[in-house]
Structures are given as C-alpha cells and as structure tokens.
C-alpha positions in Angstrom: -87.3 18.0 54.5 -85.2 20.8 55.6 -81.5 20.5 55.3 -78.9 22.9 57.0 -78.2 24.8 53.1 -81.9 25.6 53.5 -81.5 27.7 57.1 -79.8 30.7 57.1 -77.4 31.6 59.7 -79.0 33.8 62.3 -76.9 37.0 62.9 -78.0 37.1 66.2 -76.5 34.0 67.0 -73.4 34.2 65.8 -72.9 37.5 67.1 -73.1 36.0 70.7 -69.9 35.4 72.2 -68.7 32.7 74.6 -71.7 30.7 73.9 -72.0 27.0 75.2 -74.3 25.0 73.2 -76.5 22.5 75.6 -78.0 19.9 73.4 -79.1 16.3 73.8 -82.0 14.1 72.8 -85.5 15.2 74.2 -86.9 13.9 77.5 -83.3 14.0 78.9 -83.4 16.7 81.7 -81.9 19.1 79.7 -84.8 21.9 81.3 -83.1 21.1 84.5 -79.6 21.4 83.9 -80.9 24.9 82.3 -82.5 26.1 84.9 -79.7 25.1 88.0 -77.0 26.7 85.9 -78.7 29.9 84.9 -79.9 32.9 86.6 -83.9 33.8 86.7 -83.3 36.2 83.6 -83.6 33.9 80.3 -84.8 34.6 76.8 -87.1 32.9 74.7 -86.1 33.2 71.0 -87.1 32.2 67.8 -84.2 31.2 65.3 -84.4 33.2 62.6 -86.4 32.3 59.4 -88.0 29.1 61.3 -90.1 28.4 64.0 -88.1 26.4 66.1 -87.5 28.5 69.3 -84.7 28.5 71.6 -84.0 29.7 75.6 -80.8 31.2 76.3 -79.2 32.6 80.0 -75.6 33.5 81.8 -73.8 30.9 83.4 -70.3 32.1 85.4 -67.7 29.8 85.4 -64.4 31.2 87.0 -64.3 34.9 86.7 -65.8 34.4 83.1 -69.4 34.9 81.9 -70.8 32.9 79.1 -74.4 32.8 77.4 -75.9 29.1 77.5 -78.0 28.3 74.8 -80.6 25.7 75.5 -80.9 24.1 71.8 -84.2 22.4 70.9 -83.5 18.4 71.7 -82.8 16.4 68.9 -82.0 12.5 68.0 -79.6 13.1 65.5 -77.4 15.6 63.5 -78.6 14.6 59.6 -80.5 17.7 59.2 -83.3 15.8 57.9 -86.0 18.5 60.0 -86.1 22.1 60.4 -84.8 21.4 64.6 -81.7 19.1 63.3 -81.0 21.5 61.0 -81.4 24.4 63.1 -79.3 22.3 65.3 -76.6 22.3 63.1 -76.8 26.0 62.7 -76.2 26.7 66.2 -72.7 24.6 65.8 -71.5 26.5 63.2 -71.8 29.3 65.2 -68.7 29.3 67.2 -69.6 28.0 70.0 -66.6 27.7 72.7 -68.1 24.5 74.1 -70.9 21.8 74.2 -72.9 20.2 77.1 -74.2 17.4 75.9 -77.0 15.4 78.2 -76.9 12.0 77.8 -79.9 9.6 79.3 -78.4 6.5 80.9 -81.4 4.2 80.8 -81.2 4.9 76.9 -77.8 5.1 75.5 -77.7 3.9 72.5 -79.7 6.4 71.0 -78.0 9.4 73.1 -74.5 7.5 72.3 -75.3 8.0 68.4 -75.9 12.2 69.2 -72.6 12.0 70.8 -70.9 10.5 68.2 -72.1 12.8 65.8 -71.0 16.0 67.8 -67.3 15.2 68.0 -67.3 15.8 64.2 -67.8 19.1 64.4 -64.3 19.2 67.1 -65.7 21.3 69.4 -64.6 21.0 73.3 -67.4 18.6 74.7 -68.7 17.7 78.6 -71.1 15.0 78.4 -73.4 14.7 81.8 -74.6 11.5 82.3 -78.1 11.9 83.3 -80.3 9.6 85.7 -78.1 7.5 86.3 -79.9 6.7 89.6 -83.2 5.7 87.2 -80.7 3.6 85.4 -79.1 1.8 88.9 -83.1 1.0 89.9 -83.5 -0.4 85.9 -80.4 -2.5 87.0 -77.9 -1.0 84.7 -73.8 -0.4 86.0 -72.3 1.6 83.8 -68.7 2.8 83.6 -68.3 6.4 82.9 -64.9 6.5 82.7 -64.6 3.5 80.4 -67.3 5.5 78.6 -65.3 8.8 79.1 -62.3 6.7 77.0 -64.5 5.9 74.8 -66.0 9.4 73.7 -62.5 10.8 74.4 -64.1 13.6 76.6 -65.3 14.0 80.1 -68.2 11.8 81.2 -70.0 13.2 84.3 -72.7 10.9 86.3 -75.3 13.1 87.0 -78.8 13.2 88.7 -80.1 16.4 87.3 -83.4 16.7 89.8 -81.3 16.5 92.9 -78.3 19.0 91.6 -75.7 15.9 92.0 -73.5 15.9 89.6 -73.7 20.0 89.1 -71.1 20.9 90.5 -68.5 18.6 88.2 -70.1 19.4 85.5 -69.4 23.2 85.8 -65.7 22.3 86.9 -65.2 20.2 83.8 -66.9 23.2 81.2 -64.5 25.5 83.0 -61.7 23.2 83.0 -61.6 22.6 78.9 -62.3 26.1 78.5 -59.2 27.1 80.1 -57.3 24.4 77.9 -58.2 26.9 74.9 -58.2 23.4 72.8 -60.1 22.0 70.3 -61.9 18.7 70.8 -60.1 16.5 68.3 -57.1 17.7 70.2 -58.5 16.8 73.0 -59.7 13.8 72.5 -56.7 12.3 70.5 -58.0 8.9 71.2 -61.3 9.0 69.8 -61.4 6.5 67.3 -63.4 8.1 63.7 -63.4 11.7 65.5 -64.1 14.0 62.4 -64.9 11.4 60.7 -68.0 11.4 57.5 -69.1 7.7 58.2 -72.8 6.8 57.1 -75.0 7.1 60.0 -75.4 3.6 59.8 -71.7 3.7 61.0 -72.7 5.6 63.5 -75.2 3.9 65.1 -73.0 0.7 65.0 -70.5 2.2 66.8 -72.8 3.6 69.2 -74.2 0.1 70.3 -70.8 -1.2 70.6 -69.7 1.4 73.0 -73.4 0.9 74.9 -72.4 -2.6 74.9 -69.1 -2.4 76.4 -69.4 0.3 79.1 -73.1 -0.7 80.5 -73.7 -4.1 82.5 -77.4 -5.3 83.2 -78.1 -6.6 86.7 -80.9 -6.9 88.6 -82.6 -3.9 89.6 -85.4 -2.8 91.9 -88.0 -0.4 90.6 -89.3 2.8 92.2 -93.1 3.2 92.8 -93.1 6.0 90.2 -91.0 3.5 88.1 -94.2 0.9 88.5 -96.4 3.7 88.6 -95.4 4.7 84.8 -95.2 1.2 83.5 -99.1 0.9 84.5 -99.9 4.1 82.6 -98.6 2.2 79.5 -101.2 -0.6 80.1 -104.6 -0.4 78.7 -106.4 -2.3 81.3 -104.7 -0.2 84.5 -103.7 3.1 82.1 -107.0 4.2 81.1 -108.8 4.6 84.8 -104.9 6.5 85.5 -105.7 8.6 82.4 -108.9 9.4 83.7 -108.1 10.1 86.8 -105.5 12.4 85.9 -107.7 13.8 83.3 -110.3 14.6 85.9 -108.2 15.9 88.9 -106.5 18.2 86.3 -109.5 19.5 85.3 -111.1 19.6 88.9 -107.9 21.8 89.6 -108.6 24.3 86.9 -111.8 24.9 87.2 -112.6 24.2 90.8 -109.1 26.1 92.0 -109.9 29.1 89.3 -113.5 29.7 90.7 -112.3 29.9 93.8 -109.4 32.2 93.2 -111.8 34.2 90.8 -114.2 34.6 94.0 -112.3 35.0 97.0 -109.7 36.9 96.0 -109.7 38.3 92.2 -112.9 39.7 92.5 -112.8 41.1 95.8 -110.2 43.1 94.6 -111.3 44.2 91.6 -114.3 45.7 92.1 -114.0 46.4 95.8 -110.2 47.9 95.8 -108.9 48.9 92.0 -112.1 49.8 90.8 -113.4 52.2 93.5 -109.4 53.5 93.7 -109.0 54.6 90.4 -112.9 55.8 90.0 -111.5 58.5 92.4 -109.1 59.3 90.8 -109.4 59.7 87.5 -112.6 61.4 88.7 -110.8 64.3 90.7 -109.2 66.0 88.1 -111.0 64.7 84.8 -114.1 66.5 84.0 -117.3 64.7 82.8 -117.7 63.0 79.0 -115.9 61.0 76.2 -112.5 60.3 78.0 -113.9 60.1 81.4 -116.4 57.6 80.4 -113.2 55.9 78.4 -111.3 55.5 81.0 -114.2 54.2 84.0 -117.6 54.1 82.2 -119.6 51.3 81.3 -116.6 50.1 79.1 -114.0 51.8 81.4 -109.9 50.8 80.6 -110.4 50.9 84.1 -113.3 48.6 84.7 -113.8 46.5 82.4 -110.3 46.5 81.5 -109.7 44.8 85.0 -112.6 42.7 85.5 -111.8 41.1 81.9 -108.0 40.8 82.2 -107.6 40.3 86.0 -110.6 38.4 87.4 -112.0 36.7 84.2 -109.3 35.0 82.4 -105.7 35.2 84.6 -106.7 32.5 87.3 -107.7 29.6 84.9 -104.5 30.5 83.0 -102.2 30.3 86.0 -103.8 27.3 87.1 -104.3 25.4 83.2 -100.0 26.1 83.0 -99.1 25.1 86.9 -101.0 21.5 85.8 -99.8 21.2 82.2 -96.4 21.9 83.4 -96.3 19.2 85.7 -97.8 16.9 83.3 -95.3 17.7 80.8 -91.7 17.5 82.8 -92.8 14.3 85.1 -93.5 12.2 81.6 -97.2 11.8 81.8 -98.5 13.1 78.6 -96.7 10.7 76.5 -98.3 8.4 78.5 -101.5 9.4 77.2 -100.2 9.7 73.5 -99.7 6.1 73.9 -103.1 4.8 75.4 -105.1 7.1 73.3 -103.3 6.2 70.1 -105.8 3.9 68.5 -108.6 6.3 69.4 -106.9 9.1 67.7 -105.9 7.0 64.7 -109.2 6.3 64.0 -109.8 9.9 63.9 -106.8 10.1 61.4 -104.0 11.5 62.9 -101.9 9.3 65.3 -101.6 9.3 69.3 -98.4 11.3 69.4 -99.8 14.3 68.2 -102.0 14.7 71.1 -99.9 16.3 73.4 -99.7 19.3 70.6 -103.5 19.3 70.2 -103.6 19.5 74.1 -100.9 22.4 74.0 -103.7 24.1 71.9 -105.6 24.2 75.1 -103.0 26.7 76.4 -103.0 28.6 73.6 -103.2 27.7 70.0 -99.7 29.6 68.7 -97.5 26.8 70.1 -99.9 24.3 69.2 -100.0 24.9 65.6 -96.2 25.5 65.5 -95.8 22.2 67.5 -97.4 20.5 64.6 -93.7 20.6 62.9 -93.1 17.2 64.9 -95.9 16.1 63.1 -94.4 13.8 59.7 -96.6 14.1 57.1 -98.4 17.2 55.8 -101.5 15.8 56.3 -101.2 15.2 59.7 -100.0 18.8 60.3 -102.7 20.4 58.5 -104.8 18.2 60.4 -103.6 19.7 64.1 -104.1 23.1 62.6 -107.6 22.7 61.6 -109.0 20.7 65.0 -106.8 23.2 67.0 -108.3 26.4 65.5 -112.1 24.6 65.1 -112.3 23.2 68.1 -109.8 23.8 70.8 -110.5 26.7 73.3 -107.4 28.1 74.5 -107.4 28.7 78.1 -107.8 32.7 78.0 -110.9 31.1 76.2 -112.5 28.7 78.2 -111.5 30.8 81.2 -113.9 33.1 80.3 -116.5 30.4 79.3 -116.5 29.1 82.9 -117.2 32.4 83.6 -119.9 32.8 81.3 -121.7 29.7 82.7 -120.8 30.1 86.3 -124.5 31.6 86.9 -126.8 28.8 85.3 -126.0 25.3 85.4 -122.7 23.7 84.8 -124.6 21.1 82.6 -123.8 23.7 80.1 -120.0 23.7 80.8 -121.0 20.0 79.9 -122.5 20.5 76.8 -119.7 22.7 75.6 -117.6 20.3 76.0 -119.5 17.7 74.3 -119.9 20.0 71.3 -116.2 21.0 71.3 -115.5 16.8 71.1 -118.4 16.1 68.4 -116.6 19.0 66.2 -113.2 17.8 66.7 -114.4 14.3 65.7 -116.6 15.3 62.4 -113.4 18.0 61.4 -111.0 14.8 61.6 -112.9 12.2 60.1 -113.7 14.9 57.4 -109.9 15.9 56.7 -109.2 12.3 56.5 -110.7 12.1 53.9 -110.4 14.9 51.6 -106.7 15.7 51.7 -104.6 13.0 50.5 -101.8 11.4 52.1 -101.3 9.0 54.8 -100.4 9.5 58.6 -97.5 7.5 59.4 -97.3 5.1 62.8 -96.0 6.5 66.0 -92.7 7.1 67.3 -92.6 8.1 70.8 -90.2 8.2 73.2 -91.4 7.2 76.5 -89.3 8.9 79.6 -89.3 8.2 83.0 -92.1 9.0 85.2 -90.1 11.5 87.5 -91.0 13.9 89.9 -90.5 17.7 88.2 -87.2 19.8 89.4 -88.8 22.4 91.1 -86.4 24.9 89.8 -87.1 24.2 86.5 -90.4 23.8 86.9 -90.9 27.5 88.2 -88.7 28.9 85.5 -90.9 27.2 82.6 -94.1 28.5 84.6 -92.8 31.9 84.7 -91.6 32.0 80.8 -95.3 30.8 79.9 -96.9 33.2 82.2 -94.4 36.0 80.8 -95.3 35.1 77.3 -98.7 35.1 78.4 -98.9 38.7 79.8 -97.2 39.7 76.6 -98.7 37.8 73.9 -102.4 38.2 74.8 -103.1 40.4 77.8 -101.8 43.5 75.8 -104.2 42.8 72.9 -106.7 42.4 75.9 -106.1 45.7 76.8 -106.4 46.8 72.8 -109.7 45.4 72.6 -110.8 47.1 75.7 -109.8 50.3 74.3 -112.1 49.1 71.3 -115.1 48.4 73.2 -114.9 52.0 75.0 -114.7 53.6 72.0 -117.2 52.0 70.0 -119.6 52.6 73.1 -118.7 56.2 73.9 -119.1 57.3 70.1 -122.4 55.5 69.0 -120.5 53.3 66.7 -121.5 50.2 68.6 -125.4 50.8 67.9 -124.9 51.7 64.4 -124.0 48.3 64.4 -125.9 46.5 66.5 -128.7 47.6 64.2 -126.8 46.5 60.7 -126.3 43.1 62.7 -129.6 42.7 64.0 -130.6 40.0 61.6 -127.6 37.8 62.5 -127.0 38.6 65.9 -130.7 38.9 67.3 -132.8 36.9 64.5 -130.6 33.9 63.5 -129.0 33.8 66.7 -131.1 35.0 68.9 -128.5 37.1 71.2 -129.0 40.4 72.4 -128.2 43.4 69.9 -125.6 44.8 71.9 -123.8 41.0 71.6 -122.5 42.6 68.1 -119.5 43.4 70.1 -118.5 40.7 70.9 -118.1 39.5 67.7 -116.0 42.7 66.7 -113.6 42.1 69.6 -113.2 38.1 68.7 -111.5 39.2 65.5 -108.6 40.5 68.2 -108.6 37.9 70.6 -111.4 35.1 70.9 -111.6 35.1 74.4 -113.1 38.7 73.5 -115.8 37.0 72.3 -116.9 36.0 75.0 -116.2 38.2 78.3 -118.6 41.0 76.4 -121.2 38.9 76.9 -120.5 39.1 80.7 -121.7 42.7 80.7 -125.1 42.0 79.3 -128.1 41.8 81.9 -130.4 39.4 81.4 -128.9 37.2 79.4 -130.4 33.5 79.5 -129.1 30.4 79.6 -129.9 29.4 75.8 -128.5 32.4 75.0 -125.3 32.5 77.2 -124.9 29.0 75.1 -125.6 30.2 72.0 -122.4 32.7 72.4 -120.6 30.6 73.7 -120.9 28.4 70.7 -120.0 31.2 67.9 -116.7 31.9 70.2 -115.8 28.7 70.2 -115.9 28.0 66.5 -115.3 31.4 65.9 -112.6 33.3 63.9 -108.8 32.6 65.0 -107.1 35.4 66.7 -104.7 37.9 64.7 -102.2 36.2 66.1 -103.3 32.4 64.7 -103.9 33.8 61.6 -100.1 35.3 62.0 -98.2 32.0 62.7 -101.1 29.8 60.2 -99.7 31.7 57.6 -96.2 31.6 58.2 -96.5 27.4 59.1 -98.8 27.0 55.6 -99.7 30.2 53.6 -101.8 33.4 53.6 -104.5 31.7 51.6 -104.5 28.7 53.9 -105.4 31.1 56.9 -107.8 33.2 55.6 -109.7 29.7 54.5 -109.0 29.2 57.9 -110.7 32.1 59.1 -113.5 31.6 56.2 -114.6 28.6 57.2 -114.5 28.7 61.0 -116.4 31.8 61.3 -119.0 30.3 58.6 -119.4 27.1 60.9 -119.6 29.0 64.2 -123.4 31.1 62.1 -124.4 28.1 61.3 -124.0 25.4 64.2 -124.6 28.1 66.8 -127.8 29.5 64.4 -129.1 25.6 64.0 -128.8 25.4 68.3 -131.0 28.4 69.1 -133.6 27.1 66.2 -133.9 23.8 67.0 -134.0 24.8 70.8 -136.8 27.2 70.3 -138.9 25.0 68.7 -138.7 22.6 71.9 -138.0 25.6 74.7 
C-alpha cells in the first residue's frame, strides 16, 4: 500500500499559487461543480511519480484569480492507496482553501472525509450536493445544524441545475478574505486537529449524520425507480441489454453514416483533390511528390486513415461512454454482471475499467490501480491488451468489414469474447492470489450536466488527437517511405512465408504488421488499401490486429504500472497468439472453403 512518505511532493504543485483544492468522495458531482466554476481552458495532469491524474482550471472570485484543482475522489485521508495518498499530497501543498462536495443521500461516509480534512486547518466550504435526490429519498436535513457541526459553511446544493453555485462562490471568497485558518475558524469544532483512530472518526461521523438528517417519507423519481430496476437481476439484465445494444447501434450505425455522408465525401472529393493541386503545382515529379500524394500520400492516405476511418467511431464510442459514465449506469452493470465476471476470476467492479479499454487501453490499464489485489490488476492488463480493441481499433475494423457481411463484425466479436474468457480462466489459475469481493458504490441514476458533460468530451477527444492521431500521422510517414524506397517489397518477400503461407494474406499485408508495432489500429487500415482482398482474408487480418502487439504507448504505461519485463512478455505473447489463432482460422477454413 502506498503511504504519503512514499509520494514525493510534486514541484509543480506546490509552485501553484492560490490553489483551491476540490475534493470529495467519488460519484459526488464533483465534475460538475468543476466544470460550472471554470472556464473551457483546463489541464489534464499526471501527479508526479504516480499515475493518478488530476484536472486543474481558473476560477475568479472578487477581483482575484485562483487555479482549482479537481483532486481524484477519495473515501478517506489514511493514505492507504496511491489516490489517498496523492490526496494528501495536494494538502500539503498550501492550498488557500478546500471545496469539499458532500453527497446528501450518503453522509455518513462523506461526513467521515470531512472530518478528516479539518485536521489539516485549512479554510473549508462544504457544498451539500443533491440534496433534491435526498428530499425524493425522504431525507430533511439541517445544514446549518450541520454547518455547527463541521464548524464551517454548509451550502445545499444541486450541482446539475447550478443552484447552489452561486453561494458557494460567495462563501470561498468570503473565508478567503478572512485570511484565517480553519481551526480559527471553526473554534467550535469539537476534535478539530485532532489524531483520533479513524474508528473515531467514523463514530463521530454517524453521530453528526444522525443528529442533522431526519427520514420521512419520500416520493421517488422515474430515474430514481428507473435505477433501482437496473440493480435487479430479473428487470436489470433486459435494461443492460438494451443499453448494451442501443449503445452499440449508436456507434456503429451513427459512425457508418457519418463515415459515408459526410467524412468521406470530403475526403476524397474536397481535401484530396485540393491538395493534389497543390502540392502538384510547384513540386516536380518523384520520391517526395509521391510522399506527400502517392499511393501512400501524407496527403491521402494520411486523411482517409485519420479523418474518415477511425475519428467518427471515436467521437461517437466517447459521446455514449460519457453519458454512461456521469448518469451512474455503468456501476449498474458492474453489479449485475458481477457473478459472471467472478467466475472468470476477477470481480464485477472491474468491468467498467475493462470497458474503458474499449476507448483506449492507456486508461484502462492505469485504471486497474482501483483494482485490490495484484492479481486482479494483472488480470485487467492482460484481457485489456489480448483482447480489447480500442475504439481507434475497432473503428477501423468496421471499416474493414463494411464491404462483406457484417456476420464477420459478428464473428470478431465472438472471438474477441472466447479470448477474454480462455485468458481469464487461464490467469486464474496460474498466478496466485485471490480476488477480493466487491465494493461499489452505487450513485444515483441522474441525468449528465451538460456542461460537464461537453468539457469531459472535449478533454477525451483532446487527448485523443494528441495521444494517437499524431502517431497516426508517424505511421503514415512510415508507410510512404517504405513504399517510395522499395523497402516494403524487400520485405514483403522475407515475410512471405508468414504473411502469405501461414496466413494466407496478401504480400503487401507485411505492412501492416510493421505499422501495428506504432499504433494497432495501423494494423488494420493498411489492409484497406489492398484490392481484392476476400472475406477470409479481410478476417484473418483482422484477427492478428486484434491479438496483436500493444501499441508503443501500452507498452509505455505496462511497464511503468508492472515492469519492463512484464511488457515485453506482454508484447511476446500477444503477438505469438495473434500467428497462431489467426494462422489456425485460415487453415482450418481452407480445408472447408
């Protein structure tokens, strides 16, 4: 476990002035206060020497600006995980104030983060948060007995509808001016700065939940009744499918279209033509001509790939999993598909990182932190990089099959599962350990903020452009060059026997498995550009991307989550399975086709 002696202090962070610190348990709407209080220019960061990340913005308050840093949720302040610890960090940092987010239909637990924050006698505003969800659960509470109790402002808030904003801001600014400490300011906070046990802690946090809070009758919402169904088996899993398949129907239905009617289009009848001419105009004929708009063109390729093949099924895979994630329906799923996923050896909560994988792999196996065991973390790794496309990925699968039959989309699917099932049930039993039983949190079913539902869309699709479509463009660059100096026939005839014999592709498919070592979406959009490609085949390369070699970047974070001998065994083994299960389909098929 990681303790707050084992992180080191992050110059970067301390070196920020006027910082205010927004923290609070996960699942609590902290996104949302975020993203009212902020401007559209935020920063994703990493803290230093860890993965956990962070999002920071300005906020004005008065005639004074101040940087809010949006620290990773947490339960408590123990520093028993590389977050809490991380956490603690960030309050060592001189921070001139905390916003602490409390969840009113849970406060016992948010009480007990609280608690633990006035030890550190910082100025604190806490927001009470859905308060409305707590009114329809049939829960009064008393903020300002609450507010005595904490010895600090309490601020009912419904974060999704901006009430409760505007106090909030008044309060920050209002302690801020005071220039006081919080144990001066909150004189009559009994155990402030205390060192109880957490024990004590929680204790005290009940008793305060117990005295300010009074249960009533209440009358739920349809989303209220609406989430309680997901939780049961019998009405859950036809929800879960349902969601599963209009999410997918979205995707991939919405992404073909947008590929055809409007990508496309404009790819090959506008930017392609345009720059053609002129590039054409003042470049004479040969090697960087044929770079920049031959067969392999920066230029042609270069947009076709990046442009029309993968960016629609990105856009679309993050506007659906964003949703999913902010209106609390993937720990919905967690829940109903726990017992499935136990029996494949890891437990139901890590399913919403495994389905982050589906985005893109990076997050997934960093996400695998939450997981408690080692086990279970190198687990998620190992199904993530084996058999989880990313979207880039299956974007350009779709692609791929879009001129046969989508049975094959079908069948891709069905081999991606079957992997995943035989790479857990293998794991589980060769490494040792156990997996332990889930903890989730369940939040309320809620209807996203739309303001903080665009800025988490826009940081994903900013990383996005960053993080993959520039090594894109690299492997582009690549492919011209290995066409336009003979390089790529050298070795398409040194590969012949693996490419064309065992795995019956064409000899110019050698690229793409040059270009997968980059990105492994580039192992499949070079297979685009090869006429006459059949449908065995078109599955057959389809099969070796998918189990193929992790991206330089997987192998980047795999080694800094594990070790550099953990991700080039990685690597190793993945690119052995995708020769031989992609091999063993175009034998076996051949001797029945």
């Amino acid at each position: 476990m990681a303790t707050c002696h084992d992180i080191k202090a992050d110059p970067s962070v301390y070196e920020k002035p006027n910082k205010i610190l927004l923290m609070g348990n996960p699942n609590v709407g902290k996104s949302v206060f975020f993203s009212s209080m902020t401007g559209v220019h935020v920063v994703s960061s990493n803290y230093a020497g860890t993965t956990v990340s962070y999002t920071e913005g300005q906020i004005k308050l008065g005639d004074k600006n101040y940087t809010l840093i949006d620290v990773p949720g947490t339960y408590s302040l123990e520093a028993n995980s590389e977050a809490e610890a991380v956490a603690v960090s960030f309050l060592h940092s001189n921070p001139v104030a905390v916003l602490c987010v409390l969840d009113a239909t849970n406060l016992e637990h948010n009480i007990k983060l609280g608690l633990e924050l006035k030890k550190f006698n910082i100025p604190i505003v806490y927001a009470l948060n859905l308060i409305d969800v707590a009114k329809r659960h049939g829960m009064e509470i008393n903020a300002g007995l609450l507010s005595q109790e904490l010895g600090a402002p309490v601020i009912p808030t419904v974060a999704v509808k901006g009430e409760g904003l505007a106090e909030v801001k008044k309060e920050l600014q209002k302690i801020l001016e005071q220039q006081q400490n919080s144990c001066s300011h909150c004189a009559a906070c009994p155990g402030c700065g205390s060192t109880g046990t957490e024990q004590d802690t929680w204790e005290r946090a009940r008793e305060i939940a117990a005295r300010v809070r009074k249960k009533g009758e209440g009358r739920l919402s349809f989303l209220d009744r609406l989430g309680d169904a997901m939780l049961r088996p019998l009405t859950g899993l036809p929800l879960a499918i349902l969601v599963i398949a209009l999410s997918l129907g979205v995707i991939v239905g919405g992404g073909k279209a947008l590929r055809a009617v409007f990508l496309l289009p404009l790819v090959n009848k506008v930017l392609v033509p345009l720059f053609k001419m002129i590039f054409s105009s003042f470049i004479p004929e040969g090697v960087l001509l044929n770079v920049l708009i031959g067969e392999y063109g920066i230029f042609v390729i270069g947009f076709e790939w990046i442009i029309a093949l993968i960016f629609p099924y990105v856009f679309l895979f993050y506007i659906v999993f964003s949703f999913l994630e902010d209106s609390g329906v993937l720990p919905r799923l967690s829940v109903l598909f726990d017992n499935i996923m136990r029996k494949m050896g890891i437990q139901g909560g890590s399913m919403i990182t495994i389905l982050m994988g589906y985005g893109c792999a990076v997050p997934a196996i960093i996400g695998s932190r939450t997981a408690t065991t080692y086990k279970e973390r190198i687990m998620i790794a190992t199904i993530v990089c084996f058999s989880v496309p990313c979207i880039s990925q299956t974007g350009a699968l779709i692609s791929l099959f879009a001129g046969f039959s989508p049975l094959l989309l079908v069948l891709m699917l069905l081999l991606s599962l079957a992997v995943m099932v035989s790479v857990s049930l293998v794991l589980g039993r060769v490494i040792k350990g156990k997996v332990d039983p889930m903890v989730l949190e369940i939040p309320n079913l809620l209807m996203p903020n739309a303001k903080a539902y665009a800025k988490k869309l826009m940081l994903r699709m900013k990383h996005f452009l960053l993080e993959a479509e520039v090594p894109m463009l690299f492997s582009v660059i690549i492919a011209a060059l290995l066409k336009e100096t003979g390089l790529l026939d050298l070795l398409a005839v040194y590969f012949e026997p693996l490419v064309s014999g065992w795995l019956g592709l064409p000899r110019d498919a050698v690229i793409a498995l040059i270009l997968g070592i980059v990105r492994r979406e580039m192992a499949v959009a070079p297979l685009l550009a090869i006429e006459g490609l059949t449908a065995l085949q078109a599955f057959v390369g389809g099969a070796v991307a998918l189990l193929y070699l992790p991206c330089l970047s997987v192998f980047g974070v795999l080694s800094k989550e594990f070790s550099p001998k953990v991700a080039l065994a990685m690597g190793l083994a993945t690119t052995v399975t995708a020769f031989i299960v992609a091999g063993l389909i175009n034998q076996i098929a051949h001797l029945f086709l």
